[in-house]
C-alpha positions in Angstrom: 0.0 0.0 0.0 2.5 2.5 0.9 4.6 1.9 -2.3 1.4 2.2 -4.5 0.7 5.5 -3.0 4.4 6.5 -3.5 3.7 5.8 -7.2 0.8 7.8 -7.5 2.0 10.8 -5.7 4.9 11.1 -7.9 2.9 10.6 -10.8 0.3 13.6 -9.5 3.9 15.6 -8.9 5.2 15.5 -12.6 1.4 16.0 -13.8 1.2 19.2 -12.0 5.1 20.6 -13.1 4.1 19.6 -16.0 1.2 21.9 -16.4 2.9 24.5 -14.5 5.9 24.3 -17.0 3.1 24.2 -20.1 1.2 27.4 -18.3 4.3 29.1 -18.3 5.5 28.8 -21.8 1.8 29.5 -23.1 2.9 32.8 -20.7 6.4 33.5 -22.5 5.1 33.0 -25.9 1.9 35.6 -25.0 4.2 37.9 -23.9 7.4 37.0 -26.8 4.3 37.9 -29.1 2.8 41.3 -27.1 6.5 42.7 -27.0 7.3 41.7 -30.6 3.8 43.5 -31.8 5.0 46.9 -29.6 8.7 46.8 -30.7 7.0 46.5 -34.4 5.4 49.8 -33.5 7.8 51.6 -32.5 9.1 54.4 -34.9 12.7 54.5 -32.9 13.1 51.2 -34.2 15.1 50.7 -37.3 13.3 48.0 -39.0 9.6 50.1 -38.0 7.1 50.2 -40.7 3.9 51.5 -40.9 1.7 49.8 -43.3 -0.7 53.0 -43.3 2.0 55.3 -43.5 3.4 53.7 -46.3 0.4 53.4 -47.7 -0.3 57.3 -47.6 3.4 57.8 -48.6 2.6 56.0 -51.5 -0.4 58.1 -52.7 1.0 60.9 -52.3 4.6 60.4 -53.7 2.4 58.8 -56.8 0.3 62.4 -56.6 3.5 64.3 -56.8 4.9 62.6 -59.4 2.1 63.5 -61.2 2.7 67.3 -60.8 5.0 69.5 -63.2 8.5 70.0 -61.2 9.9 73.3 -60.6 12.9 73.5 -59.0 13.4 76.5 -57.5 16.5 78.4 -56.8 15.6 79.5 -53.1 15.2 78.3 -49.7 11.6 78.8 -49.3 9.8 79.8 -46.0 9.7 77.1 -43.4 6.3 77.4 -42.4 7.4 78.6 -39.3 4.6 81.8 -38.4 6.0 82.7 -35.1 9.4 83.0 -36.4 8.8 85.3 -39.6 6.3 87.5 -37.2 8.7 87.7 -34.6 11.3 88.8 -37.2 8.5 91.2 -38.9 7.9 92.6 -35.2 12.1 93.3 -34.7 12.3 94.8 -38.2 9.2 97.3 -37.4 10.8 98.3 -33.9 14.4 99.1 -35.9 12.4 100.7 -38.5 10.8 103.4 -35.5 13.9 103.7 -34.0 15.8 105.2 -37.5 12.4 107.4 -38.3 12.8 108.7 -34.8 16.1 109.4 -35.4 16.4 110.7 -38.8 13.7 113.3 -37.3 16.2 115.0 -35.4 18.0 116.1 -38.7 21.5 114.6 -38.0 23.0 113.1 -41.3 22.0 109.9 -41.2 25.3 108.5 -43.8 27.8 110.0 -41.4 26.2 109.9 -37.8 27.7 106.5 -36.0 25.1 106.4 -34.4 22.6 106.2 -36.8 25.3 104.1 -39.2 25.1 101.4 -36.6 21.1 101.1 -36.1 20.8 101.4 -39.6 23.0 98.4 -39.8 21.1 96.8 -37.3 17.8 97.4 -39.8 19.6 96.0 -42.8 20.8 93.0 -41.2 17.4 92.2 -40.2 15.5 92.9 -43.3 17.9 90.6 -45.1 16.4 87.8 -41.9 13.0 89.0 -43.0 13.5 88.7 -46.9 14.2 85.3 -46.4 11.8 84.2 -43.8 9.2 85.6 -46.6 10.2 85.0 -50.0 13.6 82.8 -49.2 16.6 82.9 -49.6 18.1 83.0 -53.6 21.1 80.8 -53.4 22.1 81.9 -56.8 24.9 84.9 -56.6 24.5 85.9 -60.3 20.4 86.6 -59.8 18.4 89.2 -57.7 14.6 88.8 -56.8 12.2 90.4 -59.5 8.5 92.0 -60.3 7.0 92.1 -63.0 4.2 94.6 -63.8 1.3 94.1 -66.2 -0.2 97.2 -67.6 -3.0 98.5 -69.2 -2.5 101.3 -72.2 -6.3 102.8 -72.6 -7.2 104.3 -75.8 -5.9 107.6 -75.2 -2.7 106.6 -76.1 -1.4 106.9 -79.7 -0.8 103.7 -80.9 -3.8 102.4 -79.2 -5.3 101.0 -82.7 -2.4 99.6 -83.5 -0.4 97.9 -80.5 -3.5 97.7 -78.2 -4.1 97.6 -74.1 -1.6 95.0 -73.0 1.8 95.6 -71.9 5.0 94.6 -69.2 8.0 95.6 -68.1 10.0 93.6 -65.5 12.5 95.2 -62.9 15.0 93.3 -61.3 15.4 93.8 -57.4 19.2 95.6 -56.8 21.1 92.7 -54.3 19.9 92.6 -50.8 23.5 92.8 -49.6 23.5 96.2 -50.8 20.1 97.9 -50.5 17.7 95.0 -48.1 15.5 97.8 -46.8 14.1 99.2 -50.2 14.5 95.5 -52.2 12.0 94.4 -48.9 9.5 97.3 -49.3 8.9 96.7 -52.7 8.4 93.1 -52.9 5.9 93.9 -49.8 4.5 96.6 -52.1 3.7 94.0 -54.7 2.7 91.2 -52.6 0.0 93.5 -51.2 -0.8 95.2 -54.9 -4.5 96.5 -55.3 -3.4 99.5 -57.9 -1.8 102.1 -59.1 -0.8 103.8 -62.3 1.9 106.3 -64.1 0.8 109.4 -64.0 3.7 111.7 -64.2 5.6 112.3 -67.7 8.4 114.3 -66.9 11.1 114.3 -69.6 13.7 112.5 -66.9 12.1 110.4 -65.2 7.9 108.4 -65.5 6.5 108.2 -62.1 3.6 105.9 -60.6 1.4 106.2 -57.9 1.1 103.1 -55.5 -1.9 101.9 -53.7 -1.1 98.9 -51.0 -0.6 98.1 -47.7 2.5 100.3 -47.8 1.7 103.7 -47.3 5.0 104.9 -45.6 7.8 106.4 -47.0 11.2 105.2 -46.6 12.6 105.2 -42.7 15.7 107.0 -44.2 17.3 107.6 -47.9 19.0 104.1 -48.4 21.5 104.5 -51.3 24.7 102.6 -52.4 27.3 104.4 -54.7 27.6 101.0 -56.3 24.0 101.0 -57.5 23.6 104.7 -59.0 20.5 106.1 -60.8 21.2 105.8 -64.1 19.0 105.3 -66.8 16.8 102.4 -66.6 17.1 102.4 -62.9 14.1 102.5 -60.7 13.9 104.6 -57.4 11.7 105.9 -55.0 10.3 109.3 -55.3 10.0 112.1 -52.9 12.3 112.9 -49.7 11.9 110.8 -47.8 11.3 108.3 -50.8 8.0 106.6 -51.3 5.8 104.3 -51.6 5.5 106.1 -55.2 8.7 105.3 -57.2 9.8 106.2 -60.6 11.9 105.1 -64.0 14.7 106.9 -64.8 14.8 107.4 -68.6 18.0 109.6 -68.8 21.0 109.2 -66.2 20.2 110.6 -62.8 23.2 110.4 -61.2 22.9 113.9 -60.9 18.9 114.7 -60.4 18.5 111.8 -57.8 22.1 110.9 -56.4 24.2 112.2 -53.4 23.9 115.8 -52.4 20.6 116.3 -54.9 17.3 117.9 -54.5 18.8 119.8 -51.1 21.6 121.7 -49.9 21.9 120.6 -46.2 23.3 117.1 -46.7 25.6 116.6 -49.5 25.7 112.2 -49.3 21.6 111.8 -49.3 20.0 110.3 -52.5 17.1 108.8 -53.6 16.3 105.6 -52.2 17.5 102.9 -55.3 15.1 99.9 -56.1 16.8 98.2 -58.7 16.2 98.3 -63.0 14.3 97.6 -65.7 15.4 94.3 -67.5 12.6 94.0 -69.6 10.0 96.6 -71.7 13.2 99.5 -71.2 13.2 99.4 -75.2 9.9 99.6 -76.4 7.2 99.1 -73.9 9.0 102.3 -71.2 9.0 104.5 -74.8 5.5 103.3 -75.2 5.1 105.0 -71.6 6.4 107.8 -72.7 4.2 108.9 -75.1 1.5 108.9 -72.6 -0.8 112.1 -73.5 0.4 115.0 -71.2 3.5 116.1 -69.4 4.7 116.3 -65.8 1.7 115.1 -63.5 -1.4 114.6 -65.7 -4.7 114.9 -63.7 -6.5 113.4 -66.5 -6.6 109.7 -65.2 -8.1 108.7 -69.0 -4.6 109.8 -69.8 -2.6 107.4 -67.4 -1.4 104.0 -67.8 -2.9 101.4 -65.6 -0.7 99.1 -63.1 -3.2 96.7 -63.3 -1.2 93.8 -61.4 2.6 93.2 -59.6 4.1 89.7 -59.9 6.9 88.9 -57.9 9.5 86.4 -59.1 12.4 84.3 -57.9 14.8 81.8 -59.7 13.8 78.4 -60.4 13.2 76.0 -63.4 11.0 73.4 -64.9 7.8 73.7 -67.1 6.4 76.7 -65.4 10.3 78.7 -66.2 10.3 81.7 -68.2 13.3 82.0 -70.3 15.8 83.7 -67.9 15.1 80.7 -65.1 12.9 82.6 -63.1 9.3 81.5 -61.7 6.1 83.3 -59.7 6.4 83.3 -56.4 3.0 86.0 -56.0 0.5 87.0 -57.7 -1.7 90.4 -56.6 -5.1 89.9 -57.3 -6.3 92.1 -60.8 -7.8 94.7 -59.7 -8.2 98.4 -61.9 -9.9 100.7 -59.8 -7.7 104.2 -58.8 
C-alpha cells in the first residue's frame, strides 16, 4: 500500500510541473508575441514600418509625381509663423527707431550712431526677406517684379499695339540695399493698384496703392547701384511708396547731395532696373498724352497687377530661369 501510493503521488507531482511548465511557456510565448507587436510599433526602431503610412506615402509620392516640377532656386519659407512674425515685429521696432532718429535732422550717412542702427535694420530685413520670400542661393540673380499694364485708348498707338503691356525690374542685391528691395516686394505682394501718372522728360513716375503707405525710414543708397537710366527709385524725400523710371541718367537729379543743400551724401532711395520693356514698352510709356503730373486719369497707364518672381526652373520657367512666387489679385480701380 505505501509503495502504490508512492507511485501515484509522484505521478500527481510531474502531472502538476508539467502543467505549471506548459502554463508558463503559453505565458512566454503571450508575452514574446505582445513585445514583438510593440517593438514592431515603434518608430525609434530601425526595421519600424507602418503599413498606413506607407500606404499614404505612397499616394502621395504617386500624386507628386504627377505634378509638373519646378525646381526653385531659393530656400523657401519654413512654415514657421512665429518665427517670420517675430522677425517682422524686430524689423518694425528698428524701422521706429531710425524714423525717430532721422527726425532730429543729423546726417543719417555720417552719424555713427545712426550708421550702426541702420545696420542693425539691414541686417534684419535681409532675416525677414528670407523668412518671406527665401533665400536666392544663386549669386549671379536678384529677386524680380513684373508689372502688367494697361495702355487705354488715349494713347497713340492704341489701334495699332492695343491695351496690354509689361515691363519687369530686377530687385538691386539685398547685400546692398535689403530695406528698399523688402519694401517693394511687400509693395507688390499686397498690390491692389496704381498707375503712371507723371511724364516728366527725366524720369515716368507711378502712384502706388497697397498696404505700404509709408515712405522710406531713411534715404538708403549705395554708390555702387547709381540712378542711371533704366534704374528704378523711389520718389520724394523721404522716398516713397511712389517710385519712378529713370529714362535719362540721374546720377545727378537723384544721387548724393541732390534735391537739397543741407546734406551733401543723401540720395534717392534705389530699387533696382528695368530688364525687360526698357526698349519699347517704357518708350511706349512715354508717349503717354500730357506732361509732368497729368490729372487726366483717362490719360494714365494702368498698373493693373505686380508679380513677384524668384529663380527656379521646370515647365512653369520663363526663359531667364525665373518662376512666380505671388501674384496680386487684378484689380483696376484708382
Amino acid at each position: 500500500m505505501g509503495y502504490d501510493s508512492n507511485i501515484k503521488s509522484n505521478k500527481a507531482e510531474r502531472r502538476q510541473r508539467s502543467i505549471l511548465l506548459l502554463s508558463m511557456a503559453g505565458l512566454a510565448l503571450a508575452a514574446f508575441v505582445v513585445v514583438s507587436l510593440l517593438h514592431k510599433g515603434d518608430p525609434s526602431n530601425p526595421t519600424y514600418t507602418n503599413t498606413a503610412s506607407v500606404k499614404t506615402i505612397s499616394i502621395d509620392t504617386k500624386a507628386e509625381e504627377s505634378k509638373p516640377k519646378v525646381l526653385r532656386a531659393t530656400t523657401q519659407h519654413n512654415g514657421d509663423a512665429k518665427l517670420e512674425a517675430a522677425a517682422a515685429l524686430h524689423v518694425a521696432k528698428l524701422d521706429e527707431e531710425v524714423r525717430a532718429l532721422k527726425n532730429t535732422g543729423i546726417i543719417m550717412e555720417t552719424d555713427p550712431n545712426a550708421l550702426e542702427i541702420t545696420a542693425k535694420l539691414q541686417r534684419a530685413t535681409r532675416e525677414l526677406i528670407k523668412l518671406r520670400y527665401g533665400e536666392i542661393t544663386d549669386r549671379d540673380k536678384n529677386f524680380r517684379v513684373r508689372l502688367e499694364l494697361e495702355f487705354q485708348n488715349t494713347i497713340p498707338d492704341f489701334e495699332e499695339k492695343g491695351k496690354d503691356g509689361s515691363i519687369t525690374i530686377e530687385m538691386a542685391p539685398i547685400e546692398l540695399i535689403p530695406c528698399s528691395v523688402f519694401n517693394f516686394l511687400e509693395i507688390a505682394r499686397t498690390w491692389k493698384s496704381g498707375a503712371f501718372h507723371r511724364n516728366a522728360g527725366h524720369v515716368l513716375q507711378a502712384m502706388t496703392h497697397s498696404a505700404i503707405t509709408k515712405s522710406m525710414p531713411f534715404q538708403e543708397y549705395r554708390s555702387e547701384y547709381p540712378h542711371k537710366k533704366g534704374t528704378v527709385g523711389y520718389a520724394g524725400r523721404p522716398s516713397g511708396p511712389e517710385f519712378y523710371i529713370s529714362i535719362e541718367d540721374n546720377t545727378k537729379n537723384h544721387g548724393p547731395g541732390s534735391q537739397q543743400q543741407k546734406n551733401p551724401y543723401e540720395a534717392d532711395s534705389i530699387i533696382g532696373t528695368v530688364v525687360e520693356g526698357m526698349d519699347d514698352v517704357v518708350p511706349r510709356i512715354h508717349t503717354m498724352p500730357g506732361h509732368e503730373f497729368i490729372g487726366d486719369k483717362n490719360k494714365w497707364v494702368l498698373i493693373k497687377r505686380m508679380i513677384i518672381l524668384v529663380p527656379g526652373d521646370g515647365p512653369e520657367a520663363d526663359k531667364d530661369g525665373y518662376v512666380e512666387f505671388s501674384k496680386s489679385p487684378l484689380e483696376l480701380s484708382q
